[in-house]
C-alpha positions in Angstrom: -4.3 -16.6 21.6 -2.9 -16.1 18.2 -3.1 -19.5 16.4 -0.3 -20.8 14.2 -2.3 -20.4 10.8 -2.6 -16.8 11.9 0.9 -16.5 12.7 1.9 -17.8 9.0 -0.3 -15.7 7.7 2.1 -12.8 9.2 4.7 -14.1 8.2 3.7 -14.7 4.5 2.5 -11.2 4.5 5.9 -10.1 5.9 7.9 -11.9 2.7 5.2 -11.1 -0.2 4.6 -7.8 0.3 6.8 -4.5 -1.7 9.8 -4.0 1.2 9.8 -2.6 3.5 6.8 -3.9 5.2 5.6 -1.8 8.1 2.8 -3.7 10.8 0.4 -1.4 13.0 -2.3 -3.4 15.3 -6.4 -2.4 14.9 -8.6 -2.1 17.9 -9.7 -5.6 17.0 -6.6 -7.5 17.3 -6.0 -7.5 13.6 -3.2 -6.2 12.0 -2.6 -3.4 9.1 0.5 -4.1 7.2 1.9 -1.4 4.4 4.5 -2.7 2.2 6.9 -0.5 -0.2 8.4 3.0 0.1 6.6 5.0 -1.2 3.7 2.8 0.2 2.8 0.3 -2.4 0.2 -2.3 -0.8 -1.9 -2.4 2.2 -2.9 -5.5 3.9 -5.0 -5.8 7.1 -5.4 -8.9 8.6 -8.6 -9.7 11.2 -9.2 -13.5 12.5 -11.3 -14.4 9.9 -10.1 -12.4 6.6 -7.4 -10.5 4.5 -8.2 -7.1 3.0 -5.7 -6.8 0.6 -5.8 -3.0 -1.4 -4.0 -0.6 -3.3 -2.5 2.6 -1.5 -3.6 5.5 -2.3 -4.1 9.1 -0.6 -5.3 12.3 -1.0 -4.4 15.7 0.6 -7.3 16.6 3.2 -5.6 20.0 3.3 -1.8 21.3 2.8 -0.5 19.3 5.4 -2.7 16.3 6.0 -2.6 13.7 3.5 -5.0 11.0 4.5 -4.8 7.5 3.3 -7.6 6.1 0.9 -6.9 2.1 0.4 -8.5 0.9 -2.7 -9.4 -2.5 -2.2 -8.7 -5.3 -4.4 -9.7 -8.3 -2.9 -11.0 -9.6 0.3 -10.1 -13.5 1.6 -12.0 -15.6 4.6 -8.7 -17.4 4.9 -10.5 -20.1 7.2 -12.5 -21.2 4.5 -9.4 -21.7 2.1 -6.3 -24.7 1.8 -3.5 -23.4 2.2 -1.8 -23.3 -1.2 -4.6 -21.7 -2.5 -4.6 -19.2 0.3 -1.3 -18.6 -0.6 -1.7 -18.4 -4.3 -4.7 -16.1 -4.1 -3.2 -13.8 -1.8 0.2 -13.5 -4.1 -2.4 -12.6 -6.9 -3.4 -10.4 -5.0 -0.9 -9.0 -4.0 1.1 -8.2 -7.5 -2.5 -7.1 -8.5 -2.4 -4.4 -5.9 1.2 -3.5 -6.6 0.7 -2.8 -10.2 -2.3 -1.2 -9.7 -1.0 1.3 -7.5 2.4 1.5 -10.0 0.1 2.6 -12.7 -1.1 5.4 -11.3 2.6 7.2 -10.8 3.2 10.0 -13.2 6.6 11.4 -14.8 7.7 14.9 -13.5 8.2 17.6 -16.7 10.9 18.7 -15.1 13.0 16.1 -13.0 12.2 13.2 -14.9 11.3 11.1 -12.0 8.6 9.0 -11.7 6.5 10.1 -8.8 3.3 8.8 -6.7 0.4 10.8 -7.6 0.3 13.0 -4.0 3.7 13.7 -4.6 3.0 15.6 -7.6 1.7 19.7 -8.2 0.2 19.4 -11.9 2.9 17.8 -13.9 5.9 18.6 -11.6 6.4 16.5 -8.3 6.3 18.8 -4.8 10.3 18.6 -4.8 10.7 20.8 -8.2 7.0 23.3 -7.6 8.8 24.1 -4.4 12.6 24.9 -5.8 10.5 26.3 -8.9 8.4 28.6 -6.1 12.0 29.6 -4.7 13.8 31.1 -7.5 14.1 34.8 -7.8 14.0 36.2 -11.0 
C-alpha cells in the first residue's frame, strides 16, 4: 500500500524536477525518476529515502552508453517535516541540475552546447560524423 506521504513525494518529484520527467519502478517498489532532455537529474525514491544525483554516463563501448548517477544527496524523508523535506529536496535538486549543466561543453564547430557523451574531442558526435562523411 503506497501511503499518501509517499504519493506527494511523487508528485513533488514530478513538478521539481528539469521537464520532462520520465518514472521507471525498481525491484523494491521504489521508483527511479529522470528529469530533463538531455537527462538532467536522477531521483530514486525507496520507502524510507530519496537519492537525489547528477546524470552522467559514459560509453561502455560504441554503442552502449551506461548511466553513472553521481549522487548529491541522500534524504530519510520519514525522519523530516515536511517543509523542510521539501526545501531540502529543491536544494537538492537545483544542486544536481547545475552540477550536471556544468559539465556541458561548446562544440568548435556548431557552436552548440552539448552533454559531455555527446561530444568526440571538442566537436559533438553530430558534426565528427558529417566531418567523417565529407569527401575531399
Amino acid at each position: 500500500m503506497i501511503s499518501e506521504r509517499f504519493e506527494q513525494l511523487i508528485a513533488f518529484l514530478e513538478s521539481n524536477m528539469p521537464k520532462p520527467v520520465e518514472q521507471q519502478p525498481d525491484d523494491q517498489g521504489g521508483i527511479l525518476f529522470t528529469g530533463g532532455s538531455p537527462p538532467e537529474v536522477v531521483a530514486h525514491l525507496t520507502e524510507t529515502r530519496i537519492t537525489i544525483a547528477s546524470y552522467a554516463a559514459v560509453w561502455a563501448n560504441s554503442f552502449h552508453l551506461t548511466v553513472k548517477p553521481r549522487r548529491v544527496g541522500i534524504v530519510k524523508w520519514r525522519r523530516l517535516p515536511e517543509t523542510q523535506l521539501m526545501n531540502a529536496l529543491s536544494q537538492l535538486i537545483h544542486g544536481a541540475r547545475d552540477t550536471r549543466l556544468a559539465t556541458y561543453r561548446t562544440c568548435q564547430s556548431c557552436d552548440q552546447v552539448k552533454p559531455p557523451e555527446f561530444m568526440v574531442s571538442d566537436v559533438c558526435a553530430d558534426c565528427a560524423d558529417r566531418e567523417s562523411q565529407v569527401v575531399h
